[in-house]
C-alpha positions as CSV (number, residue, x, y, z in Angstrom):
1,X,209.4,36.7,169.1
2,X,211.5,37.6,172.9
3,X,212.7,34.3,173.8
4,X,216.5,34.0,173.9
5,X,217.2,30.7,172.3
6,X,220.0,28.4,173.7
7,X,221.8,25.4,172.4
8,X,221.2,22.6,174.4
9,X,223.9,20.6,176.4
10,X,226.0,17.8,174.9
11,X,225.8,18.1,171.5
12,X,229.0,18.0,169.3
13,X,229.5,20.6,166.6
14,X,231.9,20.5,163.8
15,X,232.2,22.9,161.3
16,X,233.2,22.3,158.0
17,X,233.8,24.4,154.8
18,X,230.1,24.6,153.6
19,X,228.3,24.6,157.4
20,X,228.4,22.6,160.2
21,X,227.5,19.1,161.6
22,X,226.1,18.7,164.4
23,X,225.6,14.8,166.0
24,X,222.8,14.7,169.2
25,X,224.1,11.9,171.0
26,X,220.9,11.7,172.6
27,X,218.6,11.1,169.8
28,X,221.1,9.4,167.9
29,X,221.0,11.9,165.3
30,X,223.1,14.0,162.5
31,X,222.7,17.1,161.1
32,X,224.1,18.8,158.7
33,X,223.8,23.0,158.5
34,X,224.4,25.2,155.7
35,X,226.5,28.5,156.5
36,X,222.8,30.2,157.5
37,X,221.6,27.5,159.7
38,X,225.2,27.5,161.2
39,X,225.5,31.2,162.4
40,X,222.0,30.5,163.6
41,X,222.9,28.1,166.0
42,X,226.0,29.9,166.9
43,X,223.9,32.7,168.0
44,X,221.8,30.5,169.9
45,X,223.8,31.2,173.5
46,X,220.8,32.1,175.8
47,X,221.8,36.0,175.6
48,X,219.9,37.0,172.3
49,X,216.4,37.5,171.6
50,X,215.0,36.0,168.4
51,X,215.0,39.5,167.2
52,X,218.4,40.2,167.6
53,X,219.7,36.9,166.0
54,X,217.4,38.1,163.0
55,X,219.2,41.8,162.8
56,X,222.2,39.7,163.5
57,X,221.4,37.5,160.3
58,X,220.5,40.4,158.1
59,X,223.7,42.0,158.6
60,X,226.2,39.0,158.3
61,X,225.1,39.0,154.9
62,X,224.3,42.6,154.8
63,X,220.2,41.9,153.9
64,X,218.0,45.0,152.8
65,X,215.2,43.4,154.9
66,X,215.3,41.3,158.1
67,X,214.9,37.7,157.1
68,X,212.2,37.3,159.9
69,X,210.3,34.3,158.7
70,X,213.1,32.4,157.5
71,X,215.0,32.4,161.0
72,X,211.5,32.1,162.9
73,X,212.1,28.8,160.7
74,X,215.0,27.8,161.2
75,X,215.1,27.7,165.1
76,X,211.5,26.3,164.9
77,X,213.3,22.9,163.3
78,X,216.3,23.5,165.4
79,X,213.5,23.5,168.8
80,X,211.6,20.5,166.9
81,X,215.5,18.3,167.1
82,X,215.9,19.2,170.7
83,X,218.8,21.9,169.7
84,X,218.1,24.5,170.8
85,X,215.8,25.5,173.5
């Protein structure tokens, strides 16, 4: 992982009490994201690395271990729905 992960352009986030959701005008599409998969995508600006938004992960929810293959997941399906590049 040393790519820094951006949200793409044009795509309206809303967050609500349990996550967010997150409509792609583009593909037509809506998502809904649990409170993981939302600080995820909030950390997607461009200016982490995937291994910082993992350290970042693990301490927001103060993890004994970085959750390494569970956010190499995550932004693999956010990359798959054109989220995040």
């Amino acid at each position: 992982m040393s790519e820094h992960p951006a949200r793409v352009d044009g795509i309206d986030i809303v967050e609500v009490t349990d996550g967010f959701v997150v409509y792609h005008p583009d593909r037509d599409r809506v998502h809904f994201f649990n409170p993981t998969a939302a600080v995820v995508l909030e950390l997607c600006d461009g200016t982490r690395s995937e291994e910082e938004i993992v350290d970042e992960v693990r301490r927001a929810w103060d993890l004994a271990e970085a959750p390494e293959d569970e956010v190499a997941k995550c932004l693999a399906q956010l990359r798959q729905e054109a989220l995040v590049r």
